[in-house]
C-alpha positions in Angstrom: 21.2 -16.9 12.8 18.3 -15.0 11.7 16.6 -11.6 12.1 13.8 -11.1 14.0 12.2 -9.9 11.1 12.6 -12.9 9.0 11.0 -15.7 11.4 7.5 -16.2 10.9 5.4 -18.8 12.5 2.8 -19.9 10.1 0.2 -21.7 12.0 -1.5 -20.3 14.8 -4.1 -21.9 17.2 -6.6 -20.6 19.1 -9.0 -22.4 22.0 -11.8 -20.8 23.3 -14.2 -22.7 26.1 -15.9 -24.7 23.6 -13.6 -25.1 20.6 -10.0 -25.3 19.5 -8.9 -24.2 15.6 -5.9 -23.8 13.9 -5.5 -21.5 11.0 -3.1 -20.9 8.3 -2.1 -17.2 9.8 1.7 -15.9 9.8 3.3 -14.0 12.4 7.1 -12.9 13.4 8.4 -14.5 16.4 10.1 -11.5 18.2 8.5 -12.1 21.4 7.7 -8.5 21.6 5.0 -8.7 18.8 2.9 -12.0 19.5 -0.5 -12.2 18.8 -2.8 -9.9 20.5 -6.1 -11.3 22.0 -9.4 -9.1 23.1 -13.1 -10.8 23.6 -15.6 -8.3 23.1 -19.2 -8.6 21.9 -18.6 -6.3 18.8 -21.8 -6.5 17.1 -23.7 -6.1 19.8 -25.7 -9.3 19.3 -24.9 -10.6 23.1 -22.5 -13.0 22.1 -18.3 -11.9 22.6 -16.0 -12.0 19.6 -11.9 -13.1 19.7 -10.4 -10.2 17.9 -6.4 -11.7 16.6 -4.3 -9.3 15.9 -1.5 -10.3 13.9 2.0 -8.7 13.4 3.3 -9.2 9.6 6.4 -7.3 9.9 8.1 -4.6 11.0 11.2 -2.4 11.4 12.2 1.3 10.9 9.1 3.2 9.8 7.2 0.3 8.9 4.9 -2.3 11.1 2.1 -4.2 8.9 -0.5 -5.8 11.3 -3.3 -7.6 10.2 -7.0 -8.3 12.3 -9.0 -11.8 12.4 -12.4 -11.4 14.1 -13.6 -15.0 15.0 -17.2 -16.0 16.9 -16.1 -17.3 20.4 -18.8 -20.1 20.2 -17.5 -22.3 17.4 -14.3 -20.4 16.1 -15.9 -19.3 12.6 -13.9 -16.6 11.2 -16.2 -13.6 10.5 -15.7 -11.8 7.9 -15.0 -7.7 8.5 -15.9 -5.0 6.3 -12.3 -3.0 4.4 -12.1 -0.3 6.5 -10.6 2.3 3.9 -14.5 1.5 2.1 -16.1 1.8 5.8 -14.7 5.6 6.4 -14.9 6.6 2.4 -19.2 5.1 2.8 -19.5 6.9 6.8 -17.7 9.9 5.9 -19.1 13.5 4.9 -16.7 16.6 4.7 -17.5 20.1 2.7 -14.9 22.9 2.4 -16.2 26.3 2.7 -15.1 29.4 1.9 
């Protein structure tokens, strides 16, 4: 028998109204960690987005995630900016004494 933590489906599908796509994602079983789904237009160019979010692993201290932004009309995985360069680019502090 194995650990949650250990099973990994590595194929996931997704089916919007127009479309249907599988891709060569990972992510554990443990029903308590399956995909998460949201449509939202996120760049504000009238037309939604499927945000996937992925679990990688987990356990004590630890849960790895990863995000897959795809268009709703034909599936096409968009690509997102890193967001460590996003914040470090749209950031500004100063320390004053």
């Amino acid at each position: 028998m194995k650990h949650w933590e250990t099973e990994i489906r590595s194929r996931i599908s997704v089916s919007a109204s127009y479309a249907s796509k599988s891709f060569p994602w990972s992510n554990v079983t443990n029903p308590a960690y399956y995909p998460v789904i949201e449509v939202a237009d996120l760049n504000e160019d009238g037309d939604n987005e499927i945000i996937v979010v992925l679990t990688k692993g987990y356990g004590t201290g630890d849960h790895a995630q990863e995000i897959h932004i795809l268009s709703e009309n034909d599936l096409k995985e968009l690509m997102i900016e890193d967001p460590f360069y996003y914040i470090v680019k749209n950031s500004h502090s100063s320390i004053q004494s």
